[in-house]
N, C-alpha and C positions, 0 to 999 in steps of 0.2 A: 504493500500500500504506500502511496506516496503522498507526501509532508505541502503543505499551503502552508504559505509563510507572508503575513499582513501587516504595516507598519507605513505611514503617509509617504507618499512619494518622493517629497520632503520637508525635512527640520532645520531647525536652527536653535542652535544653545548658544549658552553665556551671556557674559553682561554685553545689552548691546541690540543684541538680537530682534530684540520689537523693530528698533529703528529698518533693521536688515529686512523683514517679514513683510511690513507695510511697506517698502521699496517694492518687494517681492509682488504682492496685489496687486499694484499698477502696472508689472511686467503680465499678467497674467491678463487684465483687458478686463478685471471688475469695475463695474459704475456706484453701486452703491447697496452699503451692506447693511443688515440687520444684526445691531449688537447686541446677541443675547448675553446678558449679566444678572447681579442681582441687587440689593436695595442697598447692602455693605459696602459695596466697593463704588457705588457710586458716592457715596455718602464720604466715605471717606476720603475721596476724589481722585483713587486710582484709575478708574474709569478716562480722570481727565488726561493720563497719561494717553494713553491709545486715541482719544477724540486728536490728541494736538498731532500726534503722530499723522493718522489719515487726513487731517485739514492740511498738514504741510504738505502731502503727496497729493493732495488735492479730491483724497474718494471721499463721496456723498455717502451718508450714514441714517439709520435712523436704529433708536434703542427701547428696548426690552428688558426691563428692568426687574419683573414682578419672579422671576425663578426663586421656588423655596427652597431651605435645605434638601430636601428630599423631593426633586420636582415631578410634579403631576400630570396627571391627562389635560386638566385644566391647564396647568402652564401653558403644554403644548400648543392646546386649542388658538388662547389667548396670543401666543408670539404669532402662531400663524397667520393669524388675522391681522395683527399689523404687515405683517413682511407681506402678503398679499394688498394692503391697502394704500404703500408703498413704494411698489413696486419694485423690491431690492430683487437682484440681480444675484447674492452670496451672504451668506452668515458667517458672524465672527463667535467665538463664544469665547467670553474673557472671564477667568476666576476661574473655580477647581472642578471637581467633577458635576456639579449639580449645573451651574451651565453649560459645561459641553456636554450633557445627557438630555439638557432642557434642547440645547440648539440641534443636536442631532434628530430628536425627535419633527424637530419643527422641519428640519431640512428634507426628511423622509417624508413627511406628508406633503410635501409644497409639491414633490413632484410624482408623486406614492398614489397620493388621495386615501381617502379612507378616514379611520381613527387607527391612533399608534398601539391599541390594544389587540388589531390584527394582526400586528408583525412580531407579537410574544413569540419565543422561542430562535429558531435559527434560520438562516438565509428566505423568510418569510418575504422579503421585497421582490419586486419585479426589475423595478429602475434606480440607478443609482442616483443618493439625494441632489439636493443643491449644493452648490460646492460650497464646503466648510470650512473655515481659517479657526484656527484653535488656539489662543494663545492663554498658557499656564499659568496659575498664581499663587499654586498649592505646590508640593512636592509627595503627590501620593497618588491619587487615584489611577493615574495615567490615560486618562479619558480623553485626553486632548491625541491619543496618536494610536487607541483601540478601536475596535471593531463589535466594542459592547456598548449596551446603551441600557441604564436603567431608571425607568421611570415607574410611579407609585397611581396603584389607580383607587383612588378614593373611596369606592364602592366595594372593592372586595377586603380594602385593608391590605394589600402584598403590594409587594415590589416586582415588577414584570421585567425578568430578563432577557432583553432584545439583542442579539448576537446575529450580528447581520455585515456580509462584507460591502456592505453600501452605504453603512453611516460610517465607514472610515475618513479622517478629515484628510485634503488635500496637502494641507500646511501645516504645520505643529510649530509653535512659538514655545519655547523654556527661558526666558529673561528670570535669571535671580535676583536682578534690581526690583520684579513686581514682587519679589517673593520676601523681601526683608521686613515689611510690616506685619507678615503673619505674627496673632499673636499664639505664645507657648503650648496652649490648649491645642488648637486646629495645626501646628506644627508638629505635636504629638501623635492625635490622631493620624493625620495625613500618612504621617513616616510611617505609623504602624502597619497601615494600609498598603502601602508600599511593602513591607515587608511578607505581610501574607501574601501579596501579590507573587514575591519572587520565592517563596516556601513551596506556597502550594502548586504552582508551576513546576517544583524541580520535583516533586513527588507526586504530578498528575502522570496517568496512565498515556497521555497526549504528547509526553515531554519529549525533546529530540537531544540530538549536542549542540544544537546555537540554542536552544531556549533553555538548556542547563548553563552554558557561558554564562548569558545574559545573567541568569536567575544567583547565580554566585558572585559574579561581580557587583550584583546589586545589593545582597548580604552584606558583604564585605565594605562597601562603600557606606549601607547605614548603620553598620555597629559604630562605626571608626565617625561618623558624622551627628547620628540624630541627637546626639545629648548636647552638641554644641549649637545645632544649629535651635535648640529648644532653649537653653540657656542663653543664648546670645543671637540672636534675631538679627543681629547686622554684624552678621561675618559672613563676610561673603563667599568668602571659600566655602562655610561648611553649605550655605545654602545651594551654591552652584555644585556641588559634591551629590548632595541629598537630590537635585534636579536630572543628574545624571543617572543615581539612581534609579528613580521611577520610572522613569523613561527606560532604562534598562529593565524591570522590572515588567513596567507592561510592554516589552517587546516578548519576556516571555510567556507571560501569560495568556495575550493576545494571540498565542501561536497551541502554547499547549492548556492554554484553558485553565479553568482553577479547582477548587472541592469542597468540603460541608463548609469550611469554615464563613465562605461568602452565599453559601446555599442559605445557611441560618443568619447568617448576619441581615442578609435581604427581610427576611423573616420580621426579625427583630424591629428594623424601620420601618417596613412598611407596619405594623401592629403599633407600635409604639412612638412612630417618628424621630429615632434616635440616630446620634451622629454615626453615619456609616464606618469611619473608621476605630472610633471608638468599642461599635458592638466585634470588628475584625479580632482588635488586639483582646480582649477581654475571652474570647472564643478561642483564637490559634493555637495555646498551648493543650487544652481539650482536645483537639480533633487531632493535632500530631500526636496525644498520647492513644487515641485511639489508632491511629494509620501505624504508629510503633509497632504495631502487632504484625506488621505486614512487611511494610520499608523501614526495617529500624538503622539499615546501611548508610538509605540517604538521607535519613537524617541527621545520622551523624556526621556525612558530609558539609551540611547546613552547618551542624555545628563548629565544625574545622571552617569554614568560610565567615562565621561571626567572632573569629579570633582565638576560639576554643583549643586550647592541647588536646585533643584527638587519639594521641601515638600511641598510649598503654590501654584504652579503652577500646572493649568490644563494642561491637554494632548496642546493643541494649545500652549500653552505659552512654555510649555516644548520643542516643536519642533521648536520654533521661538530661542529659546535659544542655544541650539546645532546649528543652521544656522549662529547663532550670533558668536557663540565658534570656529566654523570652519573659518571664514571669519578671525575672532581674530590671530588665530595660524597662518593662511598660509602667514596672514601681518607681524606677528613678526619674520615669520623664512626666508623670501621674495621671496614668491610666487607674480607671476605677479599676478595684479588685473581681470583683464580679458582678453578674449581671443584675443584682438583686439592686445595687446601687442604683442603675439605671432605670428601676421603677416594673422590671420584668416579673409578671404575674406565674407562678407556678401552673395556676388552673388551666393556663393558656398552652400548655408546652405539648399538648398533642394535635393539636390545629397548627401547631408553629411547624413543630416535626413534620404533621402531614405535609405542607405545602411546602416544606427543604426539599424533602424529597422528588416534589414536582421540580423542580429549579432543578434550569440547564449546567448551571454550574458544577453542581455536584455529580453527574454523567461519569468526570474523570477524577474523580477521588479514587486514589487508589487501592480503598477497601470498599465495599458496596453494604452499606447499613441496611439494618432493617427499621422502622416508626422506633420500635422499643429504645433499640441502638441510638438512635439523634434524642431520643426524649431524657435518654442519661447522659447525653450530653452533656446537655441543656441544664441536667441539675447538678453535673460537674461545676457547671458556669457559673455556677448560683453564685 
C-alpha cells in the first residue's frame, strides 16, 4: 500500500515572514480576502499587524471576527455570509487553530455548498475550497498547514472531525513576532497540543519514516523549549523553536493521523466547551499508558527524544518514563491535574466514550478499545 503525504504547497517561518506571505498574495493574483479571526486578537490589535501589512501590498480585505474558542456551524454559516456579501476572492485565517478551522470550514462551503456537517469524516468534498492563507499565532494546533478541520455542532454537543484533503491551506505563515504576546496559559496549552500531536503520530498505526522524523524532532525541540517559551513570552528563540515545532508536529500527524487521546479530547469540548489543548495534555499520559501495552518500544523512543537516558531501560521502563516526563512538564508549565478540575461530569463518561469511538481520529490508535476500555480512561483522567 502506498503512503499520501499532505502539507501546503508552501510556508514561511521566522521572524519576518508575515511581511514575506502578504508579498507572496499579491504574487498569486488575490483581490480581496476574508479575514477570518476572533474578538482577542483584534482587540488586542494584532489583527492591526496583518491589516497594515495587506494595505501596504495594496489587497482589499474585509473581516470576521465573531470565531469562538471552539468554532461552530454557526461561525461557519455567519463568515460565509459575509465572504459571499463581499465578494472576497481568498480567506486568511489569523490566530491558532479555532480560526483556521472557522476559515476552513467557511472556505469549503463557498465552493462545496451544502452545510459543513456533511463533510464529517474523511475526503467527504467534491471540490477543493477557496484558497486559504493561514497565518499562525499559536505554536500548537498546526491547523494552519493540516488537512483537519474541527468544528462543534451545537445541536449534538461533539466536535465533528472533518479530515479532508481540500481544506489544506495554500500558504502557511509561522511569524514568532505574532506569537510573543501569547499569554502562559494558551502557550501551555498550545505546546501540549503540539506534543500529543507528534506522540501520537509516532505511535499511530498510519506512521511512516518522514512522519517518525518529523514527530521526534518535534519532541525534542518542545522538551528543550516549552518551559521557556511559557516562562518568558519574549524570547524569541524559544518561540520560533516551539513554531518549528508544530509545524513539524503537524506534518506528522497530518500524514499519519493521530489516537484516543484527540478522539476524547474532541469529546470533552464539544460537551463541555473546554480548551482543546488543555483537555490533550491532561489525557496523553492515560492513553500512552494504555497503548504501553502494545508499543511500549516507541515509546520509549519518545522518551529518549524528550531528553530521557533510555540506555539501561527496557521497552516497559522506557514507556513508564515518558508517562512520568509528560505528567512532569504539564505540572511545571500548569496544566490542571485532571479532568475533574475542568468541571468533567462522571455520569457523562459513556456518551463521551460512545462518541470517541465514533471519531476519525482514533481509527489509528495503535491498540483498538472497547466503550469499557475509553470509559477507564476517562476515570484515569479524573
Amino acid at each position: 500500500m502506498g503512503y499520501k503525504f499532505f502539507m501546503p504547497p508552501m510556508s514561511f517561518m521566522g521572524s519576518g515572514s508575515l511581511k514575506d506571505g502578504c508579498e507572496e498574495i499579491v504574487s498569486l493574483g488575490f483581490k480581496k480576502a476574508l479575514i477570518v479571526t476572533d474578538k482577542v486578537l483584534v482587540d488586542i490589535k494584532l489583527v492591526d499587524t496583518l491589516i497594515e501589512a495587506l494595505k501596504i501590498n495594496k489587497v482589499d480585505f474585509a473581516i470576521f471576527d465573531e470565531t469562538l474558542p471552539n468554532p461552530t456551524m454557526k461561525n461557519v454559516n455567519d463568515g460565509l455570509e459575509i465572504l459571499k456579501k463581499e465578494n472576497c476572492d481568498f480567506v486568511i485565517s489569523f490566530g491558532g487553530g479555532s480560526p483556521h478551522d472557522c476559515a476552513k470550514g467557511i472556505a469549503l462551503l463557498a465552493t462545496n455548498g451544502g452545510k459543513i456537517s456533511d463533510y464529517e469524516g474523511v475526503n467527504k468534498s467534491k471540490k477543493p475550497q477557496l484558497p486559504l492563507v493561514a497565518i499562525n499565532t499559536t505554536a500548537g494546533t498546526a491547523s494552519e498547514m493540516t488537512i483537519f478541520c474541527i468544528i462543534t455542532d451545537e445541536v449534538r454537543h461533539i466536535k465533528m472531525a472533518i479530515v479532508d484533503k481540500h481544506v489544506n491551506p495554500i500558504l502557511a505563515i509561522n511569524d514568532p513576532e505574532l506569537m510573543v504576546g501569547m499569554p502562559k496559559f494558551l502557550t501551555a496549552a498550545t505546546g501540549m497540543d503540539a506534543l500529543t500531536h507528534a506522540i501520537e503520530a509516532y505511535v499511530s498505526t498510519a506512521a511512516t519514516p518522514i512522519t517518525d522524523a518529523c514527530a521526534l524532532q518535534a519532541m525534542k525541540l518542545i522538551s528543550k523549549n516549552l518551559r521557556t517559551a511559557v516562562e518568558n513570552g519574549k524570547d524569541i528563540e524559544a518561540r520560533d523553536k516551539m513554531a518549528y515545532a508544530e509545524f513539524l508536529a503537524g506534518m506528522a500527524f497530518n500524514n499519519a493521523s493521530l489516537g484516543y487521546v484527540h478522539a476524547m479530547a474532541h469529546q470533552l469540548g464539544g460537551m463541555y466547551d473546554l480548551p482543546h489543548g488543555v483537555c490533550n495534555a491532561v489525557l496523553l499520559p492515560h492513553v500512552q499508558e494504555y497503548n504501553a501495552q502494545i508499543v511500549p518500544d516507541k515509546l520509549k523512543e519518545c522518551a529518549s527524544a524528550m531528553g530521557i537516558d533510555v540506555s539501561k531501560m527496557n521497552d516497559k521502563e522506557g514507556a513508564v518514563a515518558l508517562i512520568t516526563e509528560i505528567k512532569k512538564l504539564s505540572s511545571e508549565i500548569g496544566i490542571p491535574k485532571g479532568i475533574k478540575e475542568l468541571g468533567v461530569k462522571e455520569e457523562d463518561f459513556k456518551v463521551l466514550a460512545t462518541n470517541a469511538l465514533k471519531d476519525a481520529c482514533g481509527m489509528t490508535n495503535p491498540k483498538q478499545a472497547t466503550l469499557e476500555e475509553i470509559v477507564e480512561i476517562f476515570i484515569k483522567a479524573m
